[in-house]
C-alpha positions as CSV (number, residue, x, y, z in Angstrom):
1,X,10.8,15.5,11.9
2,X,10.8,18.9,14.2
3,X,7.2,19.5,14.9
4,X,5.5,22.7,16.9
5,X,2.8,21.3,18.6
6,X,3.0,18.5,21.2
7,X,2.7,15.0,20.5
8,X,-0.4,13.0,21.8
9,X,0.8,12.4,24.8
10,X,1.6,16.1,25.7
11,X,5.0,16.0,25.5
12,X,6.7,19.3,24.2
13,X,7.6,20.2,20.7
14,X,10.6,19.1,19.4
15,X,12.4,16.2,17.4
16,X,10.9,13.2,16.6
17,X,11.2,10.2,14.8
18,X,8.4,9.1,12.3
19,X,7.4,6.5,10.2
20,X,5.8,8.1,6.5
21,X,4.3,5.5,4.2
22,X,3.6,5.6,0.5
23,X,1.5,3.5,-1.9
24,X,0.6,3.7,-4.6
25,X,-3.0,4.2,-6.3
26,X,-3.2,0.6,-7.1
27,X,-1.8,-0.3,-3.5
28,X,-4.8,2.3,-2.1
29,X,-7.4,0.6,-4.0
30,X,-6.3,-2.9,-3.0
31,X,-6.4,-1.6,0.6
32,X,-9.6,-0.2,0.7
33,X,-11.0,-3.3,-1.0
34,X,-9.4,-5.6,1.6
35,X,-10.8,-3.2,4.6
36,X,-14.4,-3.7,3.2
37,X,-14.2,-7.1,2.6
38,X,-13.1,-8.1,6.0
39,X,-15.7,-5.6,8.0
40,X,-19.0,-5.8,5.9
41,X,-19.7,-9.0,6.7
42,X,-23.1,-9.0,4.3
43,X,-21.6,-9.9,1.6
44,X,-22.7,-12.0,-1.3
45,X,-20.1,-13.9,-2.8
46,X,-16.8,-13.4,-0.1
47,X,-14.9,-16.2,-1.6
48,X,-15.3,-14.6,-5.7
49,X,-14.5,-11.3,-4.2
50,X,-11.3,-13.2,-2.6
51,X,-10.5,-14.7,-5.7
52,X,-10.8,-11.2,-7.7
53,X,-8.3,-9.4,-5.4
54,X,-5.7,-12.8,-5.2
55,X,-5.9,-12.5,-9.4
56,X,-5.2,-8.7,-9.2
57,X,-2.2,-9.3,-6.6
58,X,-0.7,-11.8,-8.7
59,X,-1.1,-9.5,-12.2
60,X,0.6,-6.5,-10.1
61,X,3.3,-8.6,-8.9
62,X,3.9,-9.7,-12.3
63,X,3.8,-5.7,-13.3
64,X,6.4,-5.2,-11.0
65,X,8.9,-7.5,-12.3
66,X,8.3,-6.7,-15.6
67,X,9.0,-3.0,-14.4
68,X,11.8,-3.8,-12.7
69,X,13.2,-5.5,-16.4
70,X,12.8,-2.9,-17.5
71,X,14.1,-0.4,-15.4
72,X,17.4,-3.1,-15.9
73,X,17.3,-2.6,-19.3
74,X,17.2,0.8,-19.6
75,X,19.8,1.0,-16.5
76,X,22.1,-1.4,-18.3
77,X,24.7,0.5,-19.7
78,X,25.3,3.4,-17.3
């Protein structure tokens, strides 16, 4: 990435390398659910809550492979 400012550190302009991340919506959520759960320490029922986002991992793992059948599928005779 070729940026025109300097970094954080002051160093000039120039080339450097970065790291970009993407997630989905569903990947978002499940973060921001996870970052609340582990700082607001007030809550009522942690272990439920735990329990809730372990479900919703597994179903979207299981999405994924299904996707990814698909995807095959559809792939399959080019």
């Amino acid at each position: 990435m070729t940026t025109p400012y300097e970094d954080v550190d002051g160093n000039k302009p120039g080339h450097y390398f970065v790291e970009i991340q993407l997630r989905t919506i569903a990947m978002d959520s499940w973060a921001s659910l996870e970052h609340e759960m582990k700082y607001k320490h007030h809550l009522k029922d942690p272990e439920r809550i735990g329990r809730e986002l372990k479900r919703c991992a597994e179903q979207l793992a299981s999405c994924d492979v299904e996707m990814q059948t698909i995807r095959q599928l559809i792939h399959e005779n080019d």
